[in-house]
C-alpha positions in Angstrom: -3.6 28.3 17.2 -1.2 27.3 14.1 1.9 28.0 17.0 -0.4 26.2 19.7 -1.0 23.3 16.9 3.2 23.3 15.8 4.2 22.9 20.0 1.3 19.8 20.6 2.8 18.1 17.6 6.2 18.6 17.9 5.9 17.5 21.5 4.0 14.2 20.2 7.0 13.3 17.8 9.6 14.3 20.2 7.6 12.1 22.9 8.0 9.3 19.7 11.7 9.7 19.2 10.8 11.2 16.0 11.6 14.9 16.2 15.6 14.4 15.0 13.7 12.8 11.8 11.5 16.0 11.1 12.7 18.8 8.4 11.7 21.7 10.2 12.5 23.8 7.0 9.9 21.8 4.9 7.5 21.2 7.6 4.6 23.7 7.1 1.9 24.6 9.8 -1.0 27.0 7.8 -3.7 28.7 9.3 -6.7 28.4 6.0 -9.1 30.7 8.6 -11.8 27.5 8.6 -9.2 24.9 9.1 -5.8 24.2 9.2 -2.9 22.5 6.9 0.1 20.7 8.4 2.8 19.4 6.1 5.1 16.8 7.7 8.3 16.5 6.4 10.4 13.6 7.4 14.1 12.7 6.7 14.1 9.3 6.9 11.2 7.8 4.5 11.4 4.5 6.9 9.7 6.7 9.8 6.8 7.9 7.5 4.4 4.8 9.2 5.1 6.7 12.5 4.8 10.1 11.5 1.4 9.4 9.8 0.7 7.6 13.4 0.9 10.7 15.0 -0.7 13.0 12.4 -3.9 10.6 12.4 -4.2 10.8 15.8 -4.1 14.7 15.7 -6.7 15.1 13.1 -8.9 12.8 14.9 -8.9 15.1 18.1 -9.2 18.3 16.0 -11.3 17.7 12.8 -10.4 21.3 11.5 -7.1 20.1 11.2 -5.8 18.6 7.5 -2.5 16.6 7.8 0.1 15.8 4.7 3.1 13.6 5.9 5.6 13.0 3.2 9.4 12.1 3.1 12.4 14.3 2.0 13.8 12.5 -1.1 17.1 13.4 -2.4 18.7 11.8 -5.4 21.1 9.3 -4.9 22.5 8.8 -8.6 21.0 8.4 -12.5 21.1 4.7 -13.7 22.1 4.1 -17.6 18.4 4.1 -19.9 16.8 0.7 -20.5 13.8 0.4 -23.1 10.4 1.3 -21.9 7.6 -1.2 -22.5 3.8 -1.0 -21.6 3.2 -2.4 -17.8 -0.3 -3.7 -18.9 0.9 -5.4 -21.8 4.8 -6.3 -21.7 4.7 -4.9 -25.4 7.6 -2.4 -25.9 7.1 1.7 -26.1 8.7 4.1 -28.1 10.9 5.7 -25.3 13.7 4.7 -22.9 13.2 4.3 -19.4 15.8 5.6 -17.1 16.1 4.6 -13.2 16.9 7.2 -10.6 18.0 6.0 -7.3 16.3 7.8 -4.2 17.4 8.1 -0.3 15.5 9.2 2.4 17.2 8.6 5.7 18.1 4.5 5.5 15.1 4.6 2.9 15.9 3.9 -0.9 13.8 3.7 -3.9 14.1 3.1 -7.0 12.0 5.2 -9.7 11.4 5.0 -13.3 11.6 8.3 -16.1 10.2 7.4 -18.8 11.6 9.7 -21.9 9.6 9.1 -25.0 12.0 8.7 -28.6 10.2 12.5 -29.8 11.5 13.3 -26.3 14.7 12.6 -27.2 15.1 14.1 -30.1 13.5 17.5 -28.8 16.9 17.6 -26.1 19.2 15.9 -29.1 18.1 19.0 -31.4 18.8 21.3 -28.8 22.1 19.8 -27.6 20.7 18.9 -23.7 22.3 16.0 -22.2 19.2 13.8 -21.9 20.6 12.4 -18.1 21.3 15.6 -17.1 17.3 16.6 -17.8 16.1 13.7 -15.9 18.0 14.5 -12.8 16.9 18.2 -13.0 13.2 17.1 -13.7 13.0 14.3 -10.7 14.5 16.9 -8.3 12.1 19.4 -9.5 9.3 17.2 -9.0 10.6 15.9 -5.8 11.3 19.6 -4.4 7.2 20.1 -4.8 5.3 20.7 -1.6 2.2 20.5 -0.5 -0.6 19.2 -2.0 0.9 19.0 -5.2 3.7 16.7 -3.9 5.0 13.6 -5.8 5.3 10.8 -3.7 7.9 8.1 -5.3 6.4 5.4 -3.1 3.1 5.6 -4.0 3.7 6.7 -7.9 7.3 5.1 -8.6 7.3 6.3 -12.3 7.3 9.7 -14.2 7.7 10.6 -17.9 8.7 13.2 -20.2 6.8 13.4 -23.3 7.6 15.4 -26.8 5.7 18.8 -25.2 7.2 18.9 -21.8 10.5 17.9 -23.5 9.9 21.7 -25.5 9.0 23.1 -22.7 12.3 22.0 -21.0 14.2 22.7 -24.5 12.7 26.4 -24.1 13.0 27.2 -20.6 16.7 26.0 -20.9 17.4 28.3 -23.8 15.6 31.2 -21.5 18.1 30.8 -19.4 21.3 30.5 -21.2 19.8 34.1 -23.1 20.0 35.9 -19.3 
């Protein structure tokens, strides 16, 4: 059925206009036995109203079926770090907030890393060029799948805090060792 279910939906985006905007190689039909997960993938975050259009529609005529539509983000550049301060309450927090430009398609976005000072001085003590990490920890976030996905539109801010900073420190110094 996963083949059957890939063909009807395929069809319905390419009936849409939409297929040209689908990443077939991040696109993911799987068969769970009970039910079924499909992960739509599209390269153009300005289609995703469409794509989820379609997917609704497909999970409403087949209940066993669980859809995920989600763009493909790339990173478009790293801005310079600005101080971070607390959205509730305007006061300011110990950590700079750098802006990474996304595009999907003719979609852009703006997101915020928040790296906190202890952060800082984790990839200062290490000598790791602090822009560098936050380019290499938004693509890894953004190269997440399924339903463990980050979604910049919905959750336009991320942050790197003194223990994932050591973590980051460690794995880097892994890897350098090999």
């Amino acid at each position: 059925m996963t083949a059957d279910l890939q063909t009807q939906l395929e069809g319905r985006l390419a009936q849409a206009g939409l297929l040209p905007y689908l990443d077939k190689e991040e696109s993911r039909f799987v068969d769970l036995e009970e039910d079924y997960l499909v992960e739509l993938v599209a390269r153009d975050s300005t289609k995703l109203p469409e794509f989820s259009r379609i997917a609704e529609k497909v999970e409403s005529e087949n209940p066993r079926v669980k859809t995920l539509v989600r763009a493909h983000w790339e990173i478009d550049s790293v801005g310079q770090p600005l101080p971070a301060y607390n959205v509730q309450t305007g006061t300011p927090r110990t950590a700079a907030a750098y802006p990474v430009y996304l595009r999907s398609g003719q979609g852009r976005k703006e997101i915020w890393l928040e790296v906190s000072t202890l952060a800082s001085m984790v990839f200062k003590n290490h000598g790791i060029d602090v822009k560098d990490v936050v380019r290499e920890f938004v693509a890894e976030q953004l190269a997440k799948g399924g339903a463990s996905y980050w979604d910049p539109e919905r959750f336009p801010q991320l942050e790197i805090n003194a223990n994932m900073a050591e973590y980051i420190a460690s794995r880097k110094a892994g890897a350098k060792r090999q």
